[in-house]
Every structure is written in structure tokens, then in C-alpha cells.
DRENFIKOL-589315 format. One record per residue: residue in three letters; x, y, z of N, C-alpha, C in turn. Coordinates in steps of 0.1 Angstrom, whole numbers, plus 2048, in hexadecimal, padded with zeros to 3 digits. Layout:
+-----+-----+-----+-----+------+------+------+-----+-----+-----+
:   r : npx : npy : npz : capx : capy : capz : cpx : cpy : cpz :
+-----+-----+-----+-----+------+------+------+-----+-----+-----+
: ALA :   X :   Y :   Z :    X :    Y :    Z :   X :   Y :   Z :
...
+-----+-----+-----+-----+------+------+------+-----+-----+-----+
END
This chain:
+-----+-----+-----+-----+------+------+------+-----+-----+-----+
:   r : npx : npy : npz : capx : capy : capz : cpx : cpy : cpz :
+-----+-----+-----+-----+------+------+------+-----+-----+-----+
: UNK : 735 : 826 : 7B1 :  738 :  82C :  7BE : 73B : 83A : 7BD :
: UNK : 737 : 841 : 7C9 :  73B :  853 :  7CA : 740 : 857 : 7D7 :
: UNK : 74C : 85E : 7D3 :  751 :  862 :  7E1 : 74A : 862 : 7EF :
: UNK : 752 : 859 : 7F6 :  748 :  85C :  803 : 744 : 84C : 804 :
: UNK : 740 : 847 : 7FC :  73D :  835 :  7FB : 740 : 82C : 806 :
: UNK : 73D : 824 : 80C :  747 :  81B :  811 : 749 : 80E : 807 :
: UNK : 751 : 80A : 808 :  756 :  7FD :  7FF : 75F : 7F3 : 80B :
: UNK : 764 : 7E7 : 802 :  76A :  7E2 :  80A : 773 : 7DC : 802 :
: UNK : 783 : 7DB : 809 :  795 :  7D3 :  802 : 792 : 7C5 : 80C :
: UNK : 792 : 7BB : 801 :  797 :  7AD :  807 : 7A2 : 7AE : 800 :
: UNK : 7AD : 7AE : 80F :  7C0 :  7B0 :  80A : 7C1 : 7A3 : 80E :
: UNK : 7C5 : 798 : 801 :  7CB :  78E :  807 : 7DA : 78E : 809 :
: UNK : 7E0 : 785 : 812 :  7ED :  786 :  817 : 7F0 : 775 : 813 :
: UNK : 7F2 : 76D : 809 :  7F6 :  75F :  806 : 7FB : 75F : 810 :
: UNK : 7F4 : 74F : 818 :  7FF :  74A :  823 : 7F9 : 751 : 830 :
: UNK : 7EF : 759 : 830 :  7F0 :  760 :  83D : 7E1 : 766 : 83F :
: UNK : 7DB : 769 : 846 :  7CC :  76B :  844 : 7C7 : 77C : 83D :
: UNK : 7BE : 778 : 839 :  7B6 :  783 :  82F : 7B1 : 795 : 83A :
: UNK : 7B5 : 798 : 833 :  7B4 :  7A5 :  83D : 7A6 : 7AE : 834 :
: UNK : 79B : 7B2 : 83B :  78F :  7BB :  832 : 792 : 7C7 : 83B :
: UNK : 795 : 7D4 : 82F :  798 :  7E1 :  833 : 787 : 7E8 : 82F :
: UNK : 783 : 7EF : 839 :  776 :  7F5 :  835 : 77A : 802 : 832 :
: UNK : 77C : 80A : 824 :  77E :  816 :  821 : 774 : 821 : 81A :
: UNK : 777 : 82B : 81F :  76E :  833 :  815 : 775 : 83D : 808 :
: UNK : 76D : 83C : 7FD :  76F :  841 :  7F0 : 771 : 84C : 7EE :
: UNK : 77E : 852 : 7E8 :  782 :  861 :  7E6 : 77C : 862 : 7DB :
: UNK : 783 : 858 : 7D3 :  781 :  855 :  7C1 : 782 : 84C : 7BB :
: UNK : 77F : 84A : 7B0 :  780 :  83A :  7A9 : 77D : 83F : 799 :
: UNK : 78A : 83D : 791 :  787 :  839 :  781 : 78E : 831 : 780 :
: UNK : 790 : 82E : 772 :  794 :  821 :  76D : 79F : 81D : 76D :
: UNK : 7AB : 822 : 774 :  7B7 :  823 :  778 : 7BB : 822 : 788 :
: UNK : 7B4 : 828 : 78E :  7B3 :  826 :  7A2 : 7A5 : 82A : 7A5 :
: UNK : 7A9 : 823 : 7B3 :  7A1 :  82B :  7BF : 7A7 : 82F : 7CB :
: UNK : 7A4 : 83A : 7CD :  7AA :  83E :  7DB : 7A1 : 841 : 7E8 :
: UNK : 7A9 : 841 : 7EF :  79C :  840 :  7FC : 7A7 : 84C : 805 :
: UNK : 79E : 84F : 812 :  7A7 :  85C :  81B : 7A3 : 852 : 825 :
: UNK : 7A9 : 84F : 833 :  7A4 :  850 :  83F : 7AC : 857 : 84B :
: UNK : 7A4 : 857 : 851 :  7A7 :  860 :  85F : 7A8 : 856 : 86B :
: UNK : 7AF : 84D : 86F :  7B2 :  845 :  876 : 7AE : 848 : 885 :
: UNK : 7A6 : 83B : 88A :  7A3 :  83D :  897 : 7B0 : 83C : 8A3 :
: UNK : 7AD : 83E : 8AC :  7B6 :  843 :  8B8 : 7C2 : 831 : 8B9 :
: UNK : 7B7 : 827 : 8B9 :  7BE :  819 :  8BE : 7CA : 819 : 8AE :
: UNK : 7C2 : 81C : 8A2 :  7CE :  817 :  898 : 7D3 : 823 : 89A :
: UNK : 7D4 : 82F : 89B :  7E2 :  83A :  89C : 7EB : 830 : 8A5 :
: UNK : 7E5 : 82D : 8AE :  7F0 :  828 :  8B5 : 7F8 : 81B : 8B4 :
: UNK : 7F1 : 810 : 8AC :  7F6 :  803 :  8A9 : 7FF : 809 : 8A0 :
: UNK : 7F6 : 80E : 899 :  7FE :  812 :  888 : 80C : 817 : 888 :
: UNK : 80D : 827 : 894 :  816 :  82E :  894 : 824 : 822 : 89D :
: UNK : 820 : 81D : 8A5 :  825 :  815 :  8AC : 831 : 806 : 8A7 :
: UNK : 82B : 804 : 89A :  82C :  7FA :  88F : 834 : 804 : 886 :
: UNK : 835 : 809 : 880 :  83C :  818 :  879 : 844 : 81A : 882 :
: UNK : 846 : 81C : 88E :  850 :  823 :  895 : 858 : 814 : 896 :
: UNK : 859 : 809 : 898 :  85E :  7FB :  89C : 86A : 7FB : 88D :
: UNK : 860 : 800 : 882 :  868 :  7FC :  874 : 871 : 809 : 872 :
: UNK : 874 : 810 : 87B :  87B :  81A :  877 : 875 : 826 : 86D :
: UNK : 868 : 820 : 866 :  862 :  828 :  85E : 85E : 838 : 863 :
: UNK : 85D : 839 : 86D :  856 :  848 :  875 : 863 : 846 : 883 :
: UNK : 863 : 854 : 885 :  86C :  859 :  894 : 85D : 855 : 89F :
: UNK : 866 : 854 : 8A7 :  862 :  850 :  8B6 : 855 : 857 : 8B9 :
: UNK : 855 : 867 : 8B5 :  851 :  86F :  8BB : 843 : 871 : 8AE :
: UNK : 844 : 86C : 8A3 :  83A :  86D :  89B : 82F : 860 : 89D :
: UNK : 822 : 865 : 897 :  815 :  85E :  897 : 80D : 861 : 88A :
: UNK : 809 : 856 : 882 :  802 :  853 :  879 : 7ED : 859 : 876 :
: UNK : 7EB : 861 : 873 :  7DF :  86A :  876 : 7D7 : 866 : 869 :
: UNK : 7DC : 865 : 860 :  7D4 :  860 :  851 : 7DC : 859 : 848 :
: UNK : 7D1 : 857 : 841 :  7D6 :  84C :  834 : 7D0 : 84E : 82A :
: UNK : 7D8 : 852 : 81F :  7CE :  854 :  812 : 7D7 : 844 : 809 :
: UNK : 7CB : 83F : 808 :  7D1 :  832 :  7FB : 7CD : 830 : 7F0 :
: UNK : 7D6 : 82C : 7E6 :  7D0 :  830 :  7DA : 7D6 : 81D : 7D2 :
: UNK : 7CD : 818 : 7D1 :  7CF :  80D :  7CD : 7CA : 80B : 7BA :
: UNK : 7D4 : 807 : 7B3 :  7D0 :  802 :  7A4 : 7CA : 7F6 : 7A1 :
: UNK : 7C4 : 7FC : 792 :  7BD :  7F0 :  78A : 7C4 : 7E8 : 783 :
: UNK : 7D1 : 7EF : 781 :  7E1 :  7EB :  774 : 7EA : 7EF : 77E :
: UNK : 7ED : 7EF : 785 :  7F7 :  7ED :  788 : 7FF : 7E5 : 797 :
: UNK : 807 : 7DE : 799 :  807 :  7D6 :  7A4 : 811 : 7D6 : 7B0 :
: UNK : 809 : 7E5 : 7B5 :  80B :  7EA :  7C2 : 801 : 7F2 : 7C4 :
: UNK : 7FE : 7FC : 7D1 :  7F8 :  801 :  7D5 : 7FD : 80F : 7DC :
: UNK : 7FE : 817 : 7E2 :  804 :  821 :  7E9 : 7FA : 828 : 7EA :
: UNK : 803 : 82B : 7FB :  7FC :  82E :  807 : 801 : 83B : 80F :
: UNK : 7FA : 842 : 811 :  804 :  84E :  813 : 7FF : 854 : 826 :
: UNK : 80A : 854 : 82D :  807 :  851 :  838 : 80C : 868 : 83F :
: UNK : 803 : 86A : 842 :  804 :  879 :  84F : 801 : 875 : 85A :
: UNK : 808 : 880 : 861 :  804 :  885 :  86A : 7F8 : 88D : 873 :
: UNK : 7F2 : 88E : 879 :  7EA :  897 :  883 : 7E9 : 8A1 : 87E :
: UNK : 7F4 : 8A8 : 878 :  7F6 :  8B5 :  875 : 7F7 : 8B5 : 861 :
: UNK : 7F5 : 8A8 : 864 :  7F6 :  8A7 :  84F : 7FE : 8A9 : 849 :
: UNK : 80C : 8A5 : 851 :  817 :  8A9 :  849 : 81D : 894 : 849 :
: UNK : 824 : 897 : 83C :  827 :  88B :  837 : 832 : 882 : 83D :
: UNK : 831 : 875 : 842 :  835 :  86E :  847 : 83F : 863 : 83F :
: UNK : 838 : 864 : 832 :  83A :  856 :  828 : 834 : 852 : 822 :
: UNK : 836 : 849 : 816 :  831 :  846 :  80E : 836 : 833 : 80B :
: UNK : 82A : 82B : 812 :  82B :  81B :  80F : 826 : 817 : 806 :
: UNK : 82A : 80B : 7FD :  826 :  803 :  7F4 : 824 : 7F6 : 7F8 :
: UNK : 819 : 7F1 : 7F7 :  81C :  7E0 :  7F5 : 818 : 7D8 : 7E6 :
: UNK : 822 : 7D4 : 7E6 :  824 :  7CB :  7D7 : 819 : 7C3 : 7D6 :
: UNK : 812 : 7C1 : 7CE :  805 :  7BA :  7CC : 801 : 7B5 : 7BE :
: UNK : 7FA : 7AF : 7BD :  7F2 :  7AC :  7AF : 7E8 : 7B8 : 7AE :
: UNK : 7E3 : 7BF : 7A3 :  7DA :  7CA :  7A3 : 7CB : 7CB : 7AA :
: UNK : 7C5 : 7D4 : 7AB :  7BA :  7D5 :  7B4 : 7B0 : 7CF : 7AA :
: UNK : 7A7 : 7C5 : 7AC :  79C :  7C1 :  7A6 : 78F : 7C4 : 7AD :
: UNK : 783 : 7C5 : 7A6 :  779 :  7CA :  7A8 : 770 : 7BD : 7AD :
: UNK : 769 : 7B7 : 7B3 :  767 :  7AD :  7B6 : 756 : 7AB : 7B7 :
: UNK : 74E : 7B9 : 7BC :  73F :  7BA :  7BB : 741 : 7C9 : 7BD :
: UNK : 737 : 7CE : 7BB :  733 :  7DF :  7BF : 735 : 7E0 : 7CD :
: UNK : 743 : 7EB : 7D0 :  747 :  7EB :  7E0 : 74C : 7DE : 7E5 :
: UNK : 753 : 7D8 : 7DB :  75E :  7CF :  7DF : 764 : 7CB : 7D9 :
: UNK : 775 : 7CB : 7DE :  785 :  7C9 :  7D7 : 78A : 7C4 : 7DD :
: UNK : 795 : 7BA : 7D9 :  7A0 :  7B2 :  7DC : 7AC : 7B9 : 7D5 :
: UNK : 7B6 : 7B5 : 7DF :  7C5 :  7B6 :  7D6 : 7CB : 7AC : 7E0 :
: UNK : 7D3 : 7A4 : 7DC :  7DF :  799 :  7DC : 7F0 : 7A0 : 7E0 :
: UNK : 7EF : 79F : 7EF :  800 :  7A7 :  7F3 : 804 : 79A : 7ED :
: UNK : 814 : 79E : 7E7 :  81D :  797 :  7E4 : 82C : 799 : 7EB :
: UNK : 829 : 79E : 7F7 :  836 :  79E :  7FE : 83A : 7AC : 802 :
: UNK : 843 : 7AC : 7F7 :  84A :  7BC :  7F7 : 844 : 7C6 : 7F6 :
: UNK : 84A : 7CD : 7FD :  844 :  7DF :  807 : 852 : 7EB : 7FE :
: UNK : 84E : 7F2 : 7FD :  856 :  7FD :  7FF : 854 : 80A : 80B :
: UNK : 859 : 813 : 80F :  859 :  820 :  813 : 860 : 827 : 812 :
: UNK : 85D : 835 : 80F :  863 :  842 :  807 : 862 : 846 : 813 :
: UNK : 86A : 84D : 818 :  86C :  859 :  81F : 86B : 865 : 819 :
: UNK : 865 : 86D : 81F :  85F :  87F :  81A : 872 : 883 : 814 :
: UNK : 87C : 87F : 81F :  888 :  884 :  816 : 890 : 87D : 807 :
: UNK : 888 : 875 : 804 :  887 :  86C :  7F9 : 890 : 85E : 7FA :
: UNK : 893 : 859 : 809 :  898 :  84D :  805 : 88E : 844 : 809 :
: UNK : 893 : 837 : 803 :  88B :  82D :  801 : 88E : 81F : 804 :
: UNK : 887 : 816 : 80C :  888 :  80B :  811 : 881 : 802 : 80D :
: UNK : 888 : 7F7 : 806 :  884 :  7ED :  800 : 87B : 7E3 : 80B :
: UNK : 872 : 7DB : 80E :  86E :  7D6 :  81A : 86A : 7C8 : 815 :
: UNK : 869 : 7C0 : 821 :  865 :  7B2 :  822 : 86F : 7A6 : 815 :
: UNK : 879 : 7A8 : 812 :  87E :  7A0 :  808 : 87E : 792 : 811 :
: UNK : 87F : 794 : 81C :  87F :  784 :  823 : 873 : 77E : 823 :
: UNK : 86A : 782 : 825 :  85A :  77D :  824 : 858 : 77B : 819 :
: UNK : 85E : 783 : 80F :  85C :  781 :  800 : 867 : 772 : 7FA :
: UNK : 875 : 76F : 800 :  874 :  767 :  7FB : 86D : 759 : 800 :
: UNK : 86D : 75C : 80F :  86C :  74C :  813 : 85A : 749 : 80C :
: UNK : 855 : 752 : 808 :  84A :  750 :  800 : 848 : 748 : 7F5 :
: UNK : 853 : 74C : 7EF :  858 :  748 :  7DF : 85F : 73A : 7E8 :
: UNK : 862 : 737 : 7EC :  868 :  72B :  7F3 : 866 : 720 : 7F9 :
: UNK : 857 : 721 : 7FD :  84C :  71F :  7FF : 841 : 719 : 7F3 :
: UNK : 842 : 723 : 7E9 :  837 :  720 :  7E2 : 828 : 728 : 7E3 :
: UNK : 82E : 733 : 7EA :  81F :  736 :  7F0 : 818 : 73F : 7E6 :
: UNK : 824 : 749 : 7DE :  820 :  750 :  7D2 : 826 : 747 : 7C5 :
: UNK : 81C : 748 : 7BC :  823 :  740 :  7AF : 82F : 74A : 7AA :
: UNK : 834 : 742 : 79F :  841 :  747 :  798 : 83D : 757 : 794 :
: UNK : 831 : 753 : 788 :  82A :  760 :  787 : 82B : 76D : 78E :
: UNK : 822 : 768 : 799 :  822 :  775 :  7A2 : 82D : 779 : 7A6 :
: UNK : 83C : 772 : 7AD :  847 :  772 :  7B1 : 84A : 77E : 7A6 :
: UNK : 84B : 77C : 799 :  851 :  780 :  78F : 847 : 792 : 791 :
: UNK : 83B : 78E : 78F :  836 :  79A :  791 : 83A : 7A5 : 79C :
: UNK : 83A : 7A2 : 7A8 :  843 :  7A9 :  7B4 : 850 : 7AF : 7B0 :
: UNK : 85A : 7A6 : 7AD :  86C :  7A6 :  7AE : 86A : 7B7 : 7A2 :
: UNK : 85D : 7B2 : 797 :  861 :  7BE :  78C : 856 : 7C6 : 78F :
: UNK : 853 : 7CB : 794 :  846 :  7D9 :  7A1 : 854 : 7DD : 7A8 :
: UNK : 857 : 7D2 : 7B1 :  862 :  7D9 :  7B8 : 874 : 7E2 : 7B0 :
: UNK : 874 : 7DE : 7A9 :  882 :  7E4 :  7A2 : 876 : 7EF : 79C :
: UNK : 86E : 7F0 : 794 :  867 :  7FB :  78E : 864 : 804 : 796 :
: UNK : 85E : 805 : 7A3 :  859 :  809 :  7AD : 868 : 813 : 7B4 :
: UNK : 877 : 809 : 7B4 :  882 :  80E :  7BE : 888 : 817 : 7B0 :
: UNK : 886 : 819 : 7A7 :  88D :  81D :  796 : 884 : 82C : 79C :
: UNK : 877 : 828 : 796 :  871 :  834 :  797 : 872 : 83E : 7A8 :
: UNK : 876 : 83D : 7B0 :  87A :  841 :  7BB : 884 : 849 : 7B9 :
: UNK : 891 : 841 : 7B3 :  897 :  848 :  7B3 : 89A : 858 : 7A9 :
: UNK : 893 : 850 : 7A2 :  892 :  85E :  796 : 886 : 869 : 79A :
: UNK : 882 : 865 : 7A5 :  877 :  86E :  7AA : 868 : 86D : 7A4 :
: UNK : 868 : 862 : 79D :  85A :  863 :  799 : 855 : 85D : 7A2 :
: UNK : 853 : 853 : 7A6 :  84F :  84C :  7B4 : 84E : 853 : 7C1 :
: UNK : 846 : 85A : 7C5 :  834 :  853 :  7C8 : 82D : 85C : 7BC :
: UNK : 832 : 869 : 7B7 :  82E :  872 :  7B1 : 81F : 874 : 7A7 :
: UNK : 82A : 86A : 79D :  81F :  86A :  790 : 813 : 860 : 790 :
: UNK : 812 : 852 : 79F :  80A :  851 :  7A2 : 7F8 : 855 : 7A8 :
: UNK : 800 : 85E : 7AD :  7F6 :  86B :  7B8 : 7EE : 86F : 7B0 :
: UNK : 7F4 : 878 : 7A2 :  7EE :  87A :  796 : 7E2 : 876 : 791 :
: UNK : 7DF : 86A : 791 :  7DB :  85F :  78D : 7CA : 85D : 78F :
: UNK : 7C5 : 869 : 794 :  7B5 :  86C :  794 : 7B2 : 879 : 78F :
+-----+-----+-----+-----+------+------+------+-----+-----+-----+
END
């Protein structure tokens, strides 16, 4: 694939229906792929709307792009959310099993629950632990995966705080 591509993310959600993101290709080696988009008018507004509900963004902000950068090794993804004006809004994770390759211009990744978000002034909000456990309580993720999340997430909130997180990810093409 070459910049510019389209491809396609089957994001499954255990427990909850399969969501296909159609994206286009910034880059891709053997470590990530990242995609840019420029969001149409209806998701600025779902999106910003949903973000403003979670306290994630002020009232008065709106969501204008998305650059994501999803791995091969490692099990989360982050997503980096601007403004109109391209100035930085945040930085989301969701805890996942790694991105697999599935056919030419098509990938899966497996959410496992937990979310994070960084705020541009560096704090950080651990997210969904209740979905995450009644999951595990449930049965809906195995032990496995459970175990994979719980330790993404402490590594993910570690590196935050030391400032590596989102950083040395970004890097990463």
C-alpha cells in the first residue's frame, strides 16, 4: 500500500457490534500505520458532541481531524484529535489486542475496554474501567486478554506520567 490508499479497520468491540472504519494511508512499516482524516461536518459534530458529554473537550471546542496511528506489537492504538485550526485537543487510546493484517487493505484490532486521554496540559484519564470489568465478569474477554489490557493500561498511565506517552509513539514512522 502507498500513501493515499484506501484500506479498511474491522474494530471489533466483544459483546457489541463490529464497527468498519474506511481510512486513508499516511504510512505503513512494520511497526504502524497511520492514517490522517479530515472529518465530515455530521462526525465534527457527533464526535465533538460525545467529547464534550465526557468532559474530554470544553463546550466551546470541536473536533476537525484525526491522525491514528495503530500497531503491529503493541496493544493499543492512539489517536490524536485537533481542532479547525489544528491546534491539539488530545490524545485517546484504546486498549486493544494489536493491529493485524488480514488481506491487502484490510485490518482488524480487538477493543479490550479501556481508553485513556491525555490532555495537551498533560493530565490523564484512565477510562471505561466499568465496561472493562463487567466484561471480565461476564466472560466476554478471556483471562488472557483481561491480563493484556490491565498491563497496556498501567504501562500506557507509567509512561504518561514520565512524559513519554504519546511522544515516543508518534516517532514511530
Amino acid at each position: 500500500m502507498k500513501p493515499g490508499d484506501p484500506f479498511r479497520i474491522e474494530y471489533i468491540r466483544p459483546g457489541k457490534e463490529t464497527t468498519y472504519y474506511d481510512e486513508d494511508l499516511v504510512t505503513q512499516n512494520e511497526i504502524c500505520l497511520r492514517t490522517f482524516k479530515t472529518l465530515p461536518k455530521d462526525i465534527v459534530e457527533n464526535l465533538s458532541r460525545a467529547l464534550q458529554k465526557q468532559n474530554l473537550i470544553a463546550a466551546d471546542q470541536s473536533v476537525a481531524t484525526i491522525t491514528k496511528t495503530y500497531f503491529f506489537d503493541k496493544p493499543f492504538n492512539l489517536l490524536e484529535f485537533r481542532n479547525p485550526e489544528g491546534v491539539l485537543l488530545g490524545y485517546y487510546s484504546d486498549i486493544g489486542e494489536p493491529l493485524i493484517q488480514l488481506a491487502e487493505g484490510n485490518f482488524q484490532m480487538t477493543d479490550l475496554f479501556l481508553d485513556i486521554w491525555l490532555f495537551p496540559d498533560g493530565r490523564l484519564l484512565e477510562l471505561d474501567w466499568d465496561e472493562f470489568d463487567d466484561a471480565v465478569q461476564r466472560q466476554i474477554i478471556t483471562p488472557a486478554q483481561a491480563d493484556l489490557a490491565r498491563t497496556a493500561m498501567k504501562k500506557l498511565v507509567e509512561e504518561a506520567k514520565h512524559g513519554t506517552y504519546p511522544h515516543q509513539y508518534l516517532a514511530q514512522d
